[in-house]
N, C-alpha and C positions, 0 to 999 in steps of 0.2 A: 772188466774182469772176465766176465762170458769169453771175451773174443781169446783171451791170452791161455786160458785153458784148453778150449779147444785148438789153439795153436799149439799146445806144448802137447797133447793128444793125435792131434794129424803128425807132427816128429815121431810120436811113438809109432807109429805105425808101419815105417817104415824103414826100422832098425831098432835092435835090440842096444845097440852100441850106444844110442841118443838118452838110452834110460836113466841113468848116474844123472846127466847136464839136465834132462827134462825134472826130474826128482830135486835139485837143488833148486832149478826156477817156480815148481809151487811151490814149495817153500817158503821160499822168498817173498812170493806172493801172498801165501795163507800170512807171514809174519810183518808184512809191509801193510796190513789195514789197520784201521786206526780202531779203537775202544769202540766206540758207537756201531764200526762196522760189523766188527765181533760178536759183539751181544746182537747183533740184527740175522747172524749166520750168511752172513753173503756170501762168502767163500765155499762153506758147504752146499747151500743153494746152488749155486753155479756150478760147483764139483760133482755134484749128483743128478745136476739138469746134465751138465754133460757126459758123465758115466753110462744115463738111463739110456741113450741114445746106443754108444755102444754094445752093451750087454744083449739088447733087443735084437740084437741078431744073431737069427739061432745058425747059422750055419758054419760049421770049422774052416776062416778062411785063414790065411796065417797074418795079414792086418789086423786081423781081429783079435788074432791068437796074443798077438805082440801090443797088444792095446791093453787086454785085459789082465796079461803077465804084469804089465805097469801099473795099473790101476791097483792088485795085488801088492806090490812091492812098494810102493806111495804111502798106502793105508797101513800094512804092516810099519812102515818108517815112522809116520807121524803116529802109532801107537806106542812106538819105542823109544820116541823123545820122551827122557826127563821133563817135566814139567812143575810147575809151581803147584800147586793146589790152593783153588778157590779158597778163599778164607769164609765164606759167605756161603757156600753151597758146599767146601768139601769135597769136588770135582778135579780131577786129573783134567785141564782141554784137551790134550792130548786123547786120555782116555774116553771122554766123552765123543770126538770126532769120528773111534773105533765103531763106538753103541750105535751113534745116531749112522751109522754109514750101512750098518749091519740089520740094523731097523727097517732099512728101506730093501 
């Protein structure tokens, strides 16, 4: 999962145009793990292992620019998914992947 996020983050970088097709492939990813993965957070793990990397550099390059406009428009999208709420905790996922993103 590491490897395909940072694949879909090096796309970013190098057009704005790849953002839509990149945004539909986590997705798909964040929605293609299974229950166990879920609750273990793999996806955020690895979404934040690879964001930290990005953000860490302070300097305005425009891959960077174009990394972190995505990284933006990802987190706003999976905040703005509809979502079931936890019947057990009372949790939007959706909303909780905002908190815990925001946390860090």
């Amino acid at each position: 999962m590491d490897v395909s996020i940072a694949n879909v983050l090096t796309e970013c970088q190098r057009s704005t145009s790849t953002h839509r097709r990149a945004a539909v492939a986590l997705h798909k990813l964040r929605h293609s793990q299974t229950e166990t993965e879920r609750s273990d957070g793999q996806f955020m793990a690895a979404f934040l292992a690879a964001t930290d990397r990005v953000l860490a550099v302070y300097r305005r390059e425009p891959a960077v620019e174009r990394v972190a406009a995505f990284i933006v428009e990802f987190v706003a999208s999976v905040a703005n998914t509809p979502g079931v709420v936890d019947v057990e905790t009372g949790i939007n996922p959706s909303a909780q992947f905002l908190a815990v993103f925001m946390q860090v």
